[in-house]
C-alpha positions in Angstrom: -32.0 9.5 3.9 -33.9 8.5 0.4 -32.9 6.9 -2.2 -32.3 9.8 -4.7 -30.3 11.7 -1.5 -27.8 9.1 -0.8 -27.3 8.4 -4.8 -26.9 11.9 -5.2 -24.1 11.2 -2.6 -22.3 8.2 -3.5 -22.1 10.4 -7.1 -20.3 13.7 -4.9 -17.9 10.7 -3.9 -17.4 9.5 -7.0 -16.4 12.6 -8.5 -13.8 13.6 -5.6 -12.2 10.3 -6.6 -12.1 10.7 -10.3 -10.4 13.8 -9.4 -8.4 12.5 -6.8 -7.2 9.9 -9.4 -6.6 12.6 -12.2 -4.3 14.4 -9.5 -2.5 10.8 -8.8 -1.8 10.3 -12.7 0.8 12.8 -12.2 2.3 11.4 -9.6 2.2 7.5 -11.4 3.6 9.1 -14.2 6.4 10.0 -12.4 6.6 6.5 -10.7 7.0 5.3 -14.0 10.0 7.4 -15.4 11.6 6.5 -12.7 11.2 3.2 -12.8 12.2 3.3 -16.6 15.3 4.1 -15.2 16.0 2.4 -11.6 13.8 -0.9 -12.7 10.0 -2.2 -12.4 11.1 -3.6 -8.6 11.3 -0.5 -6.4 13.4 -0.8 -3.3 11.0 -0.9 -0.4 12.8 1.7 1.6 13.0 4.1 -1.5 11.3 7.3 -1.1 8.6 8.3 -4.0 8.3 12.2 -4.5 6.0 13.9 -7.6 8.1 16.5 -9.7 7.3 19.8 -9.4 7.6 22.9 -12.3 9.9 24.8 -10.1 13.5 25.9 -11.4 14.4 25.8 -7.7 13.3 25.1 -4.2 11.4 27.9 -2.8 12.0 28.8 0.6 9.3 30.1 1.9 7.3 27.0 0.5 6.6 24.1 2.8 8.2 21.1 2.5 6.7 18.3 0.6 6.3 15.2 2.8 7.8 12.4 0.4 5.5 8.7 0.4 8.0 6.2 1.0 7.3 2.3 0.3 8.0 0.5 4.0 10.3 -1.8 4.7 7.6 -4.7 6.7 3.7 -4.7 5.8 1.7 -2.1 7.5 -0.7 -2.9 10.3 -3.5 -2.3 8.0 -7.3 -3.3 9.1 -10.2 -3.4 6.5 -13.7 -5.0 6.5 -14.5 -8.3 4.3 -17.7 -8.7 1.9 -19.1 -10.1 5.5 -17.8 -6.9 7.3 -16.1 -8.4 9.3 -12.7 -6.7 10.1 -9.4 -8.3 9.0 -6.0 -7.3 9.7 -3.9 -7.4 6.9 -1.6 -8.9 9.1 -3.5 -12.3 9.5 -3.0 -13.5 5.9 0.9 -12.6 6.4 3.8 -15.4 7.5 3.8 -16.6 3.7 4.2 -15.8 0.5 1.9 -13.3 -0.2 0.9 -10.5 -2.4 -1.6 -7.4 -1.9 -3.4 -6.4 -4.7 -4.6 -2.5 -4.7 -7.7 -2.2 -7.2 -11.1 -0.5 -8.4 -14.2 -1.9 -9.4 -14.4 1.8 -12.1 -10.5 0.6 -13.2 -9.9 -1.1 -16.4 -6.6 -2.5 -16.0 -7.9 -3.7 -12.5 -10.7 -5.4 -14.0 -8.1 -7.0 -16.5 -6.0 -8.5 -14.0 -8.8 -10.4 -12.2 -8.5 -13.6 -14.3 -4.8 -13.6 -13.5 -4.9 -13.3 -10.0 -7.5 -16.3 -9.9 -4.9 -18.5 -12.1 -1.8 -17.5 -10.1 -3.5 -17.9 -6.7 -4.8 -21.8 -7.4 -0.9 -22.2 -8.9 0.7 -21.1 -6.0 -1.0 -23.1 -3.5 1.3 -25.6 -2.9 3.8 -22.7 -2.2 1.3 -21.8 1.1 1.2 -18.3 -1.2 -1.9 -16.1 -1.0 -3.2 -13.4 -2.9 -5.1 -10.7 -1.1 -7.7 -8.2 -2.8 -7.8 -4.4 -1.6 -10.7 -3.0 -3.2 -10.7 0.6 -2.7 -14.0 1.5 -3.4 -17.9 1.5 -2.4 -18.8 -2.1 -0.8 -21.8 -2.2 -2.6 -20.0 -1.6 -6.2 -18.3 -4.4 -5.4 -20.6 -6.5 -4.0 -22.3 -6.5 -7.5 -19.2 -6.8 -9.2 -18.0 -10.4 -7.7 -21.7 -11.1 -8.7 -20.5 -10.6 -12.3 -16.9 -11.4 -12.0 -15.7 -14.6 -10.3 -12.8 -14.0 -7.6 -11.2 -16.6 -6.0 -9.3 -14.6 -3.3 -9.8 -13.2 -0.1 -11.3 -9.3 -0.4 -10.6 -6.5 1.5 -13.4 -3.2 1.2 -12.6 0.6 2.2 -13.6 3.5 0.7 -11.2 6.3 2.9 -10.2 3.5 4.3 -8.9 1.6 1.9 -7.3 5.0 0.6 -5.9 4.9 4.1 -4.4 1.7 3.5 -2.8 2.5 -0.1 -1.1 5.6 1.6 0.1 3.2 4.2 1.9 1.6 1.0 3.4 4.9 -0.1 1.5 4.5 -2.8 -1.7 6.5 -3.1 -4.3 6.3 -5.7 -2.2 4.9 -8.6 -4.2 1.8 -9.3 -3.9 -1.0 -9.5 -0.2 -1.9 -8.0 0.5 -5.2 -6.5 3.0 -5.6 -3.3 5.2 -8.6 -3.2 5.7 -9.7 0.8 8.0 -12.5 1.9 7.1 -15.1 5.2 8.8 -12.4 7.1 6.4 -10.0 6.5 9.2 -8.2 4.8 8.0 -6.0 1.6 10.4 -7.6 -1.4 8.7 -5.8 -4.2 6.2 -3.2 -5.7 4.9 -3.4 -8.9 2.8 -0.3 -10.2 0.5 -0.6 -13.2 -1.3 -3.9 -14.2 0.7 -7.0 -13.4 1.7 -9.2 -16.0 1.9 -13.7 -15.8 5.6 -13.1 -16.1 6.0 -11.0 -13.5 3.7 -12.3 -10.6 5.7 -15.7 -11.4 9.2 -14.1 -11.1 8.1 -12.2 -7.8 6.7 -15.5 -6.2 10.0 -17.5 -7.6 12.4 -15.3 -5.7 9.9 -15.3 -2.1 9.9 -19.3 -2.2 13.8 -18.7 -3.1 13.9 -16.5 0.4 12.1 -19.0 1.8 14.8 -21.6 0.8 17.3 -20.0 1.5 18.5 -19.5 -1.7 18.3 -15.9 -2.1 18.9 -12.8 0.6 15.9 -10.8 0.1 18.1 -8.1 -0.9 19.7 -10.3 -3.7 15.7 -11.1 -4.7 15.1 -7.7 -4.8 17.8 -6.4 -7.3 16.5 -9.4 -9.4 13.2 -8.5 -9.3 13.9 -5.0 -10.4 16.2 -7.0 -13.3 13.8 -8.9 -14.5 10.7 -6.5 -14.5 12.7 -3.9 -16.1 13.9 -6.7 -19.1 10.2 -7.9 -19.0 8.8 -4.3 -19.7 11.7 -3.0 -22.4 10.2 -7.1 -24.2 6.7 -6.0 -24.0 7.6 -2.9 -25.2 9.4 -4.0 -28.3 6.7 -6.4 -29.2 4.2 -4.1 -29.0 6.3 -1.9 -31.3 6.3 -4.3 -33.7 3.2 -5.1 -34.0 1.8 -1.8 -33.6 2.2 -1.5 -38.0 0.2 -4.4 -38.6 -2.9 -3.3 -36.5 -5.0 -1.7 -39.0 -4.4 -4.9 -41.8 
């Protein structure tokens, strides 16, 4: 294959996944009403349907298979930078939280900075932090070139697609999975994670951890807080918003 084939290629790709993504906005759009009303934290057992323009159910249409977050974390395997394949599974029996993101995704890109922070923060807490890049190996490759990460990577194009829709979640980057020592799923936050928030959600695993919390009782926290966190940003934003253009 030459050089001008395969780039020719990689761009065909590219465009499927810009419109794959377009397609998923509708569906993260939805994610976000209801969170707006049920809280940031979704309940891992919580099914996650798109809304549909129809009055009523047809009944000659098929049914719609709704993507429902699991309880425990997926037996998920993805190459490294080395390509070498990693289960998901062997960063797991800690705190530990699974970034979904995009080397083509702004907010993605934005979050990188505060993955590093929190990471070298939570160390002490045996925590890790656990990049899925769901994207073209090289792409990234030239990205960490640029961009300093300081966690562990994951690389899959369908297969790191595969991997999202293990999560229930799909294209709707980036979103960031919250998972407990028991491998159990405490938390999914969708849209780029804030300081606040990464903090609370490693707080309430080291309080499951302690014995402090039931993860159920860390849950409805979780979904607490990030809901007060959001309706703050929100506000402030609002306020400043009239003072942009002095």
């Amino acid at each position: 294959m030459t050089e001008e084939t395969s780039g020719s290629g990689r761009s065909a790709v590219k465009v499927l996944i810009g419109i794959l993504v377009v397609l998923a906005a509708g569906v993260a759009g939805f994610r976000a009403y209801v969170k707006s009303h049920a809280g940031m934290g979704l309940s891992p057992t919580a099914p996650v349907a798109a809304a549909t323009n129809a009055a009523a159910p047809d009944a000659a249409a098929p049914a719609v298979k709704k993507k429902v977050i699991p309880d425990t974390l997926p037996d998920i395997t993805l190459a490294n930078l080395e390509d070498k394949p990693t289960k998901l599974a062997s960063f797991a029996g800690r705190p530990l939280m699974v970034n979904f993101w995009a080397t083509w995704c702004a907010p993605c890109r934005r979050e990188i900075p505060l993955l590093n922070k929190i990471r070298a923060q939570r160390l002490t807490q045996n925590a890790e932090i656990v990049g899925v890049a769901v994207d073209f190996k090289e792409d990234v490759l030239k990205f960490v070139q640029k961009v300093p990460i300081d966690y562990p990577l994951l690389v899959g194009e369908e297969d790191g697609l595969a991997a999202a829709e293990a999560f229930g979640m799909g294209m709707a980057f980036p979103f960031s999975i919250f998972v407990d020592s028991q491998n159990r799923i405490l938390t999914v936050k969708v849209g780029e994670l804030h300081e606040d928030e990464a903090n609370f959600a490693f707080d309430r695993l080291r309080d499951i951890d302690n014995g402090v919390l039931t993860r159920e009782a860390a849950q409805m926290a979780v979904a607490e807080a990030f809901k007060q966190m959001a309706a703050d940003r929100a506000h402030q934003e609002a306020e400043a918003a009239p003072h942009a253009d002095e």
